[in-house]
C-alpha positions as CSV (number, residue, x, y, z in Angstrom):
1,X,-17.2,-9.0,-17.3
2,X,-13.7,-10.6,-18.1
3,X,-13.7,-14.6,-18.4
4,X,-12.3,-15.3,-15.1
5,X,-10.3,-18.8,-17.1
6,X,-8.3,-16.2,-18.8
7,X,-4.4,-16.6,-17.5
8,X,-3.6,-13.1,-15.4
9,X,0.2,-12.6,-15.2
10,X,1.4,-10.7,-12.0
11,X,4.2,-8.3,-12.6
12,X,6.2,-6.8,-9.7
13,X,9.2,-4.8,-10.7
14,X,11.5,-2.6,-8.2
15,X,14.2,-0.3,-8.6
16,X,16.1,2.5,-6.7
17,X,15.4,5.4,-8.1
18,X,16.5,8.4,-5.6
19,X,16.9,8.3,-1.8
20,X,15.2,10.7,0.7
21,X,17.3,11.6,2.8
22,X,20.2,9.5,1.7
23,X,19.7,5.8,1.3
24,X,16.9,5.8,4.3
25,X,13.3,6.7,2.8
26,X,11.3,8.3,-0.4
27,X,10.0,11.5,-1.8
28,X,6.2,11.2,-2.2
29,X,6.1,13.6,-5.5
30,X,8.2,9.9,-7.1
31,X,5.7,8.2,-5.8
32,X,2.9,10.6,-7.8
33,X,5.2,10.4,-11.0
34,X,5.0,6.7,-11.1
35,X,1.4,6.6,-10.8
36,X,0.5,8.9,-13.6
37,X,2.8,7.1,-15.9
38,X,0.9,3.8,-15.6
39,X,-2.5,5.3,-15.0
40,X,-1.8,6.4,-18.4
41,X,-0.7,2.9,-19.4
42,X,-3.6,1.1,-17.7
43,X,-6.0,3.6,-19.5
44,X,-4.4,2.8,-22.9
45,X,-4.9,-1.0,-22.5
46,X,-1.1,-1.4,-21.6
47,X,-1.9,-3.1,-17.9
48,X,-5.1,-4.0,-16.6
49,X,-4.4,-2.8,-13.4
50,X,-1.4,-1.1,-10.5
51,X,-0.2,-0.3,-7.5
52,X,2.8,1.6,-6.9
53,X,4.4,1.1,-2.9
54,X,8.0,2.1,-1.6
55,X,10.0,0.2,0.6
56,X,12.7,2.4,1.8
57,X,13.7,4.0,-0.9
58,X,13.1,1.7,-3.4
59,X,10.1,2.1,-5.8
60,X,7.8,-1.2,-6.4
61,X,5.4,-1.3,-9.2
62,X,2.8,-3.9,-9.0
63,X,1.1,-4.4,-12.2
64,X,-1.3,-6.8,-13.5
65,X,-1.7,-7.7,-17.2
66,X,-2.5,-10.2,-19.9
67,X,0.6,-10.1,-21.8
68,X,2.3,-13.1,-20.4
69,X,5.8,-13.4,-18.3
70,X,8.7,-10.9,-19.8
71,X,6.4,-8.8,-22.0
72,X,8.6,-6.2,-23.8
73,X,6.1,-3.8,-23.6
74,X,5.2,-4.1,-19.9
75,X,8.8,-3.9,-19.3
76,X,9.6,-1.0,-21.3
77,X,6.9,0.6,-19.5
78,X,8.6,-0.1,-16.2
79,X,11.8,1.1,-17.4
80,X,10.2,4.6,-18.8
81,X,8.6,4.9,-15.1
82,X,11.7,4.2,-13.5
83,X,13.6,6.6,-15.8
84,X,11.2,9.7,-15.8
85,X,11.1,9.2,-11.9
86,X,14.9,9.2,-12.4
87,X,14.9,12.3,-14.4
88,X,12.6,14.0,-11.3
89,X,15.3,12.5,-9.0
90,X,18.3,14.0,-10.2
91,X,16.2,16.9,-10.7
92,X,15.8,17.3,-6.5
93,X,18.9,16.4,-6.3
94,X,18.2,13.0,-4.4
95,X,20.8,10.5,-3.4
96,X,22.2,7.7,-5.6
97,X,19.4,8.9,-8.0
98,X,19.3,6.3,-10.7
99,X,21.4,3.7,-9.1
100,X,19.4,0.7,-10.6
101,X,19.7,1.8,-13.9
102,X,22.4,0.0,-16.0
103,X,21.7,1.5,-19.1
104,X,20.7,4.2,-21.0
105,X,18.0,2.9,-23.2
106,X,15.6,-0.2,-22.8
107,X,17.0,-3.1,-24.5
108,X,13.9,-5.7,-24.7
109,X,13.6,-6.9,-21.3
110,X,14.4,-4.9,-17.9
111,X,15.9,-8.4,-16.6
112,X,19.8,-7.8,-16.8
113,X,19.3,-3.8,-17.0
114,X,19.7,-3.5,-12.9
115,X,15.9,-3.7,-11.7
116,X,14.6,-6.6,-9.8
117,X,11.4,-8.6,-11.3
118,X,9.1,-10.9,-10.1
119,X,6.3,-12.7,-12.2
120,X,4.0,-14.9,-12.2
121,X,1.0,-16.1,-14.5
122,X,-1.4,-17.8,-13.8
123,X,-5.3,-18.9,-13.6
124,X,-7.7,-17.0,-11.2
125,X,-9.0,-19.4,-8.7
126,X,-12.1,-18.9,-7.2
127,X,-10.5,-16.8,-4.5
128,X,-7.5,-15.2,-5.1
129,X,-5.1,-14.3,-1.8
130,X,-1.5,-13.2,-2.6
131,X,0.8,-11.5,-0.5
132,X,3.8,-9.0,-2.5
133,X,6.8,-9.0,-0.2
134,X,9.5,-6.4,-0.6
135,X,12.8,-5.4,1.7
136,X,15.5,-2.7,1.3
137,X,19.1,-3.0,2.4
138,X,19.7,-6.3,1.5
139,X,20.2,-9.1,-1.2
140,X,18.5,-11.3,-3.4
141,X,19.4,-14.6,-1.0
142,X,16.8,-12.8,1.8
143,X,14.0,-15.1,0.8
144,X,15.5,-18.5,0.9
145,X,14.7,-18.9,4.7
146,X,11.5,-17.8,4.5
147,X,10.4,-19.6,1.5
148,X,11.7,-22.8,2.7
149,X,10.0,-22.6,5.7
150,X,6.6,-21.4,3.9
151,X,6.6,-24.2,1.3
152,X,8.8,-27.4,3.3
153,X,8.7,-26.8,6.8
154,X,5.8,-28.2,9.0
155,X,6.6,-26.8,12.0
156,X,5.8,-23.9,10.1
157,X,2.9,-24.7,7.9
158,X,0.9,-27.0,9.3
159,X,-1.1,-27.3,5.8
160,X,1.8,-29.4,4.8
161,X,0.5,-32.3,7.2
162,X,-2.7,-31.7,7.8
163,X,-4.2,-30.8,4.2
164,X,-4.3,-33.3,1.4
165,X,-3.9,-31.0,-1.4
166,X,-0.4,-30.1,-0.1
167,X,0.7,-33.2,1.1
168,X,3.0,-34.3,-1.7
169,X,4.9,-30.5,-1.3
170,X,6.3,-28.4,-3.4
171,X,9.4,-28.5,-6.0
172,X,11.5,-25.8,-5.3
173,X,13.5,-23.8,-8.6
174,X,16.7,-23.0,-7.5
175,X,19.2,-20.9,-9.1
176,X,23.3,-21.2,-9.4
177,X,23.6,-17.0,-9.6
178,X,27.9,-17.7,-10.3
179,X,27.4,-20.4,-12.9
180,X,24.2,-19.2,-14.5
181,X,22.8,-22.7,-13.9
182,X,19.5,-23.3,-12.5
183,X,18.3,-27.3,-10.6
184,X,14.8,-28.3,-9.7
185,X,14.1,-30.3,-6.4
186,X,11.1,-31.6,-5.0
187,X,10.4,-31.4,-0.9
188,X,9.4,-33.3,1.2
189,X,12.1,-36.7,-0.2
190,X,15.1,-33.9,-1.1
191,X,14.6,-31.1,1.7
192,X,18.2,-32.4,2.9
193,X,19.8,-31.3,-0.6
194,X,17.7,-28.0,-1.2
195,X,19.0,-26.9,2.4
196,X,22.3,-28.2,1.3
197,X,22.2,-26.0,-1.7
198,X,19.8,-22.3,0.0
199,X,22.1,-22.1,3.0
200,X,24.4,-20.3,1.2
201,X,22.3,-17.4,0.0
202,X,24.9,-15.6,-1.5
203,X,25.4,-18.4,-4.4
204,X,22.0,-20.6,-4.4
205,X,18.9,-18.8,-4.9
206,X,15.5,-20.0,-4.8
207,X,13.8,-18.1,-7.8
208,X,10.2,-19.9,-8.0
209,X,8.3,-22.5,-6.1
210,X,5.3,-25.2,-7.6
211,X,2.7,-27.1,-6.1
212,X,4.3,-31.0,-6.8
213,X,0.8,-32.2,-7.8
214,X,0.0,-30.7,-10.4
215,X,2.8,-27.8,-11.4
216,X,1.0,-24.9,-10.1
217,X,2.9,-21.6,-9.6
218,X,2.9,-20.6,-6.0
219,X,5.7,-18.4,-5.4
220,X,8.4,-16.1,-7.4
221,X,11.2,-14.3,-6.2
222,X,13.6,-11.5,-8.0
223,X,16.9,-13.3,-8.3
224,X,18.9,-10.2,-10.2
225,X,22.2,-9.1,-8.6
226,X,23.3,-5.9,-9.2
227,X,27.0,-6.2,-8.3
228,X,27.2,-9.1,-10.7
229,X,25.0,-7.2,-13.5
230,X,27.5,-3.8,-13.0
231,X,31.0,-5.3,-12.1
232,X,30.6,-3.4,-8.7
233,X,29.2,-2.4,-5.9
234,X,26.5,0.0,-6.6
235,X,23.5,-1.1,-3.8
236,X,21.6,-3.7,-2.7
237,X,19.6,-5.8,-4.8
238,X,16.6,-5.0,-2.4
239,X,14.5,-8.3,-3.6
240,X,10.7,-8.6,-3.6
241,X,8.7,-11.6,-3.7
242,X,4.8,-12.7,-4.7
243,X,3.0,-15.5,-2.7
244,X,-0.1,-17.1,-3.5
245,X,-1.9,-18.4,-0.3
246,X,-5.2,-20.5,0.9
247,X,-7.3,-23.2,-1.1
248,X,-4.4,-25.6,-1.6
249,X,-1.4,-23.4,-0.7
250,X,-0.3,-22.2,2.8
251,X,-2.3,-19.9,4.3
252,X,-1.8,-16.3,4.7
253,X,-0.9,-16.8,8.5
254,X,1.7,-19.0,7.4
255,X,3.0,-17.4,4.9
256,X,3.8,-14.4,7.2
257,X,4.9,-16.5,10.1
258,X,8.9,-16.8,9.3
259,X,9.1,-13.0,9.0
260,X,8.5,-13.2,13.3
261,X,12.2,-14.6,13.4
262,X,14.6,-11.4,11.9
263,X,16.8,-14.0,10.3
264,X,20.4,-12.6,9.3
265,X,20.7,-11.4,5.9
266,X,23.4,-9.6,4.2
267,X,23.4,-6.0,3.0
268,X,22.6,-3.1,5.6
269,X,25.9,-0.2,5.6
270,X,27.3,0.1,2.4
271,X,26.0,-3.6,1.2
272,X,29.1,-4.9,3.5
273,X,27.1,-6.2,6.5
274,X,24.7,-9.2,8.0
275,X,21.6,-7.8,10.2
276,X,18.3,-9.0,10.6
277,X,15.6,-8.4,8.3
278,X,12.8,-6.2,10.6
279,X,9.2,-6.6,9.3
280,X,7.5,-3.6,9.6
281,X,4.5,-2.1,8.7
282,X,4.5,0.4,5.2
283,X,5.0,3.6,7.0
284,X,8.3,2.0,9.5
285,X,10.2,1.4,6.2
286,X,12.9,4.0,6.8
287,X,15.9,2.1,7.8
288,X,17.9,4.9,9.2
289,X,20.5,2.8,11.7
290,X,23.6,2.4,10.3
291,X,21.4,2.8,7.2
292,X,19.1,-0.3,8.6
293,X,18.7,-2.6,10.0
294,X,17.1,-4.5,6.9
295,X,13.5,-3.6,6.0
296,X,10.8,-6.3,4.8
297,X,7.0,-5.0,4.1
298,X,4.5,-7.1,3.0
299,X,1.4,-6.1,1.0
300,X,-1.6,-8.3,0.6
301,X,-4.1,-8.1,-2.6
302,X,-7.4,-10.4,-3.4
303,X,-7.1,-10.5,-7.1
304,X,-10.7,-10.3,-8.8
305,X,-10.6,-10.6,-12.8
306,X,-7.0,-9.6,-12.5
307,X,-7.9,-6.7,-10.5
308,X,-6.0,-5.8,-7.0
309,X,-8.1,-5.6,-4.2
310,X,-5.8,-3.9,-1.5
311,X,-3.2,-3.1,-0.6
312,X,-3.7,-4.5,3.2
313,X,-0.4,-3.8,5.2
314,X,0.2,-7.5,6.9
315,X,2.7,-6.7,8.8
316,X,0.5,-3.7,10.6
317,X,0.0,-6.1,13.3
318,X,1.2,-6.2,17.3
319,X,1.8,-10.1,16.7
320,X,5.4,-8.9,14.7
321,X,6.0,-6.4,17.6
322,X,8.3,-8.7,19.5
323,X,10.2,-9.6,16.3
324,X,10.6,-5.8,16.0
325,X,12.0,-5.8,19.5
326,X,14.0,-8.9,19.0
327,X,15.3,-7.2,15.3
328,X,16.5,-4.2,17.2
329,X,18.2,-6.3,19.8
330,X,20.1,-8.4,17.4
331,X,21.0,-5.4,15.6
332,X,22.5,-4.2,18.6
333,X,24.1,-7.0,19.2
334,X,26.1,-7.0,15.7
335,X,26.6,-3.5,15.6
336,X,29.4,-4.2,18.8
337,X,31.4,-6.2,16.1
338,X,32.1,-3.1,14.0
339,X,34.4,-4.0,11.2
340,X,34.7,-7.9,12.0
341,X,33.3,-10.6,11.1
342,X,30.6,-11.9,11.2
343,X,29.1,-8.3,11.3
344,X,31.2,-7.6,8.4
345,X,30.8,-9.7,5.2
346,X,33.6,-12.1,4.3
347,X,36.1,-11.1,1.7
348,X,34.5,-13.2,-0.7
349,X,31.4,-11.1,-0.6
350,X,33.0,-7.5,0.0
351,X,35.0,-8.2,-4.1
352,X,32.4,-6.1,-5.4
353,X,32.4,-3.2,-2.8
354,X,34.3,-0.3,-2.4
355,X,36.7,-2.5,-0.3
356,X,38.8,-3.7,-3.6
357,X,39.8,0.1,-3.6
358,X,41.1,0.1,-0.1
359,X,42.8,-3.2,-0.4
360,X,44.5,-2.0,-3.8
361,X,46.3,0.7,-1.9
362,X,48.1,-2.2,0.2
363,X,49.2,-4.7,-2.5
364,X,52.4,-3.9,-2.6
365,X,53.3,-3.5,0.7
366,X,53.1,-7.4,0.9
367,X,56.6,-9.1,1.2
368,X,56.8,-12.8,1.3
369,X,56.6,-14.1,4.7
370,X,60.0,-15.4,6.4
């Protein structure tokens, strides 16, 4: 049996690959493409093991491995998935088939090539509770709320008050997406300039959280931006997001309890639009209003000698059913703003959609004012 000391790196790796019907859900023969392509890897010594989800109509790969954080060659195997699923895609004739792929041929690493990643490596602990997060329709920012509250808010987790291996809290990684710049800051003492920073999810985004005491990985989040990556609008980054939980970290229950507020994030029609992130259970992941409301799933694994025990569907629970109700009534209530703001994105946001093209066609109707 494998040593259990042996560092176990998480690998979660998303990309859209062909909707069904349009943007809202996902051909299951994709979903059987993908899993014979790692099967094949994870039989070959490539991964140690997989499991292969949809959100929408994103695909998710969720692989573990021993190769470390931004191995090529777990990479290039995500990227050969992606692009044979691709190639069946195109072949069906499926919407925006191959969207997230900004390139022809792997490069090295799939970071910058238009797929999102989240990883993590780490040490098994005795037990092993993590929770894979992933939404469709909306942007990489989606996570900010939620993770603050998981990692700095009491009123949230009460772990952060009441148990003494998280009572000196959590340093938060935080990355400048317009500057390239990244900042480290530690909660509880500088929660007032983290929130100053992770309100504005479009610019500030967390990309990892560590336990304070002793620098242990708890949380990663995919932090690539697609408009940025292409130069233009061509989808939603749909993030995902891996949680450790129990023995020293929040528990499951509160790792899950922000997702009963839909918070507003950006994406939904055409990327153009705030609405609240709905958590639903696997098979509800069809965002179909307006092309939405926003979608968040949430997968739970007990890793075992980097084997994945699961996946349990967390949010197959009643206890979200009035955040479902509350997400459709919110969504309601934003849809009656049509084309303004704050339904709409501000112009700031909407550079990279196909709102420049529109604009364009008024420039020179402009005359000084008198």
């Amino acid at each position: 049996m494998p040593n259990e000391e042996k560092m176990v790196t998480l690998s979660v790796i998303k990309a859209d690959i062909g909707g069904f019907v349009g943007h809202s859900s996902f051909y299951p023969e994709l979903l059987d493409t993908a899993k014979e392509r790692l099967n094949h890897a994870k039989e070959n010594g490539v991964i140690k093991d997989f499991h292969v989800l949809r959100c929408g109509d994103d695909l998710e790969l969720i692989m573990t491995h021993e190769k470390g954080c931004d191995s090529g060659e777990v990479h290039e195997l995500a990227w050969n998935t992606f692009y044979r699923c691709t190639e069946v895609a195109r072949e069906l004739k499926l919407y925006g088939a191959g969207q997230d792929l900004l390139g022809d041929a792997f490069s090295g690493n799939i970071k910058g090539m238009g797929p999102g990643v989240a990883e993590m490596e780490f040490k098994e602990r005795k037990s092993e509770p993590i929770i894979v997060f992933m939404a469709d329709k909306t942007s990489a920012g989606a996570w900010n709320l939620p993770i603050y509250r998981i990692f700095a808010d009491p009123f949230n987790t009460a772990g952060l008050i009441i148990d003494p291996t998280m009572l000196e809290g959590f340093v938060f990684d935080v990355l400048d997406v317009k500057e390239g710049k990244s900042i480290t800051l530690a909660c509880p003492e500088e929660t007032h300039l983290l929130l100053a920073l992770i309100g504005a999810v479009e610019r500030y985004i967390v990309r990892s959280v560590y336990r304070k005491k002793d620098n242990e990985i708890t949380a990663v989040a995919s932090v690539q931006q697609l408009s940025l990556i292409a130069g233009k609008y061509v989808g939603k980054d749909d993030p995902v997001m891996v949680v450790r939980c129990q023995s020293g970290l929040p528990a499951v229950g509160e790792v899950l309890e922000p997702f009963t507020m839909p918070h507003l994030v950006m994406g939904w029609m055409r990327g153009s639009h705030h609405g609240p992130l709905m958590p639903v259970p696997f098979y509800e992941a069809n965002p179909s209003r307006f092309d939405g409301p926003p979608r968040v799933i949430a997968a739970g694994f007990q890793m075992y000698n980097g084997y994945l025990l699961g996946p349990h569907d967390m949010f197959d629970d009643p206890g979200f059913d009035e955040a479902r109700q509350e997400a459709n009534r919110v969504a309601g209530y934003m849809r009656r703003h049509g084309p303004f703001q704050p339904h709409r994105l501000p112009l700031e946001e909407m550079e990279y959609t196909t709102l420049s093209g529109v604009l364009e066609r008024l420039r020179d109707r402009f005359k000084a004012a008198q």
